[in-house]
C-alpha positions, 0 to 999 in steps of 0.5 A, a space after each residue: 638423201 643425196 644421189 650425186 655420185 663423185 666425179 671418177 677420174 679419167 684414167 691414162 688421160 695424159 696418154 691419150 691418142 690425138 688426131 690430126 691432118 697436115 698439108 703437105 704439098 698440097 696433100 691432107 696427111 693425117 697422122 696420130 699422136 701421143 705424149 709430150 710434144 718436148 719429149 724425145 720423138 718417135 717417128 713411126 712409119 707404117 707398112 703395107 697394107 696398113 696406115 697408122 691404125 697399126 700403132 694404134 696399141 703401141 702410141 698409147 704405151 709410149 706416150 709417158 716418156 715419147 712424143 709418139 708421131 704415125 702419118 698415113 701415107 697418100 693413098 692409105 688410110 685417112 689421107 688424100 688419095 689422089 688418082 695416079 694421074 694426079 700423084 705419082 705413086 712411088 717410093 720417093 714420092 712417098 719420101 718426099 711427102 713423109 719428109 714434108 709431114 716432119 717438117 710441118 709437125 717440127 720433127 727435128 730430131 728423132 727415132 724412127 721406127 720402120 716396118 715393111 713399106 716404112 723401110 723403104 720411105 724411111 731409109 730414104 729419109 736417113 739418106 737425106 737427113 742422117 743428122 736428124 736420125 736419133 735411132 732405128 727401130 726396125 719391125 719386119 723391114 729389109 735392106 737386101 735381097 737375100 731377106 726376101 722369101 722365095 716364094 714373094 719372089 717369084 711372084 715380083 720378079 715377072 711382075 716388075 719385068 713386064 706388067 701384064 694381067 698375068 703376072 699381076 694376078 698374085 698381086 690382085 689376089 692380096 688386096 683381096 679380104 683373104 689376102 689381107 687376112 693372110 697377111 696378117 694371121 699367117 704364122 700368128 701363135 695368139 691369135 685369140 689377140 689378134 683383132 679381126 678390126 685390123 685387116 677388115 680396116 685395112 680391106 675398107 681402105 683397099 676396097 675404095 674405088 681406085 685404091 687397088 690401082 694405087 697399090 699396084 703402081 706401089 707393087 711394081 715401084 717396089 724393084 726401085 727398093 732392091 736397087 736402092 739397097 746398096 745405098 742403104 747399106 752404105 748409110 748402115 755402114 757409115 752411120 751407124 745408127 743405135 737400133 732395136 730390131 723387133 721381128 716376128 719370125 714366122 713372117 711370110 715375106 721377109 726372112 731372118 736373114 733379113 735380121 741376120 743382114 742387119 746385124 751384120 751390117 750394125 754389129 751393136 744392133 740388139 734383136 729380139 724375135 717373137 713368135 708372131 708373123 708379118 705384123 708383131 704388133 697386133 699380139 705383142 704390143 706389150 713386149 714390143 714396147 717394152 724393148 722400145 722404152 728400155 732402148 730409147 732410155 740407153 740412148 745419150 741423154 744429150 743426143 
């Protein structure tokens, strides 16, 4: 009598997640990746204190009809992490190397799919290269001052004008656990979906030696962002770009005016809030990739 069993098929197997690394002015910059490589590409850029891990959910949902493309910054995640008196650590170096990542995996043409410090590096990249911008799909990410709570104000505003013990403590207390868990469950309405997997990875990366110094450079470069909101708008202005807002409305950092602001500024913007905080994709990857397809299809075929 026979015991072999039938080989099973792997399931999903064309939608897995790969895995790879960049070099990118002399930076190894690792990134994710799902779907065909020809298909129509979505550039996703991470927020704080995140890396690509964030999209880990959303990549695989995606891969049928995308090619689906997440790096990690310098300084998060997987990739290099030099010490700041050997990268400097700023937005528009952060730029710059996402800009350098693109063109070392041949994005060309592609949405891009920003959330909170995604913003800031991705608006940078639509300033430089608008013609390659297909689409926004924005998630909790901010383009004026008035989206910002009261609260996260107050504690920046001390710190940018003068760096001292003092004024950097609120920030020294959010790369703590309980900051990072903070983060990511203020606000949350299913949290039996939220994974605890999510700040305990981003808390592995902050608690590396040198890392907190690297984030804190980031923090107080962040004032760099609220004086480059004027020529984002002009971008919006001008452009035009199709986008997707997704936002989780009880955010503790950025306000719905922020969401208020941006279809202002893009009238045909389609919004859809939910009923989570800072990081909706830990509880409604589902529904949010849900309105990434149906948007990304109502693109021009031809664009």
């Amino acid at each position: 009598m026979s015991t072999a069993q039938p080989v099973a098929p792997v399931l999903s197997q064309s939608f897995a997640v790969r895995y790879g690394t960049a070099k990118v002015q002399g930076l190894d910059i690792f990134y994710r990746e799902a779907g065909p490589r020809d298909a129509p590409a979505i550039l996703l850029l991470h927020g704080f204190p995140s890396s690509s891990h964030m999209f880990r959910d959303l990549l695989p949902l995606l891969a049928k009809r995308y090619r689906v493309v997440a790096p990690d910054y310098p300084g998060f995640g997987h990739s290099s992490a030099p010490s700041p008196s050997e990268f400097a650590y700023s937005f528009d170096r952060l730029a710059e190397v996402a800009d350098g990542f693109t063109e070392q995996v041949g994005l060309t043409r592609y949405a891009l799919y920003i959330q909170d410090y995604g913003g800031p590096i991705g608006f940078r990249l639509a300033l430089k290269h608008p013609e390659r911008i297909r689409a926004l799909i924005i998630q909790n990410a901010v383009a004026n001052e008035g989206a910002w709570s009261a609260e996260a104000r107050r504690d920046m505003e001390p710190f940018w004008r003068n760096w001292t013990p003092e004024t950097e403590k609120p920030f020294r207390d959010l790369l703590t656990v309980d900051g990072t868990k903070f983060q990511y469950t203020h606000g949350v309405n299913r949290l039996e979906r939220l994974s605890p997997d999510a700040w305990r990875h981003d808390q592995a990366g902050l608690d590396r030696p040198g890392n907190q110094d690297i984030q804190l450079r980031l923090l107080h470069d962040y004032q760099s962002n609220f004086a480059a909101y004027p020529a984002w708008q002009a971008y919006l202005a001008r452009h035009q770009p199709p986008a997707l807002i997704v936002w989780g409305e009880n955010d503790p950092f950025f306000m719905l005016a922020g969401v208020d602001y941006l279809k202002e500024q893009l009238p045909a913007a389609e919004v859809h809030l939910f009923d989570a905080g800072h990081f909706a994709l830990e509880t409604h990857s589902g529904e949010i990739a849900g309105r990434v397809d149906a948007f990304m299809k109502r693109l021009p075929k031809a664009d």
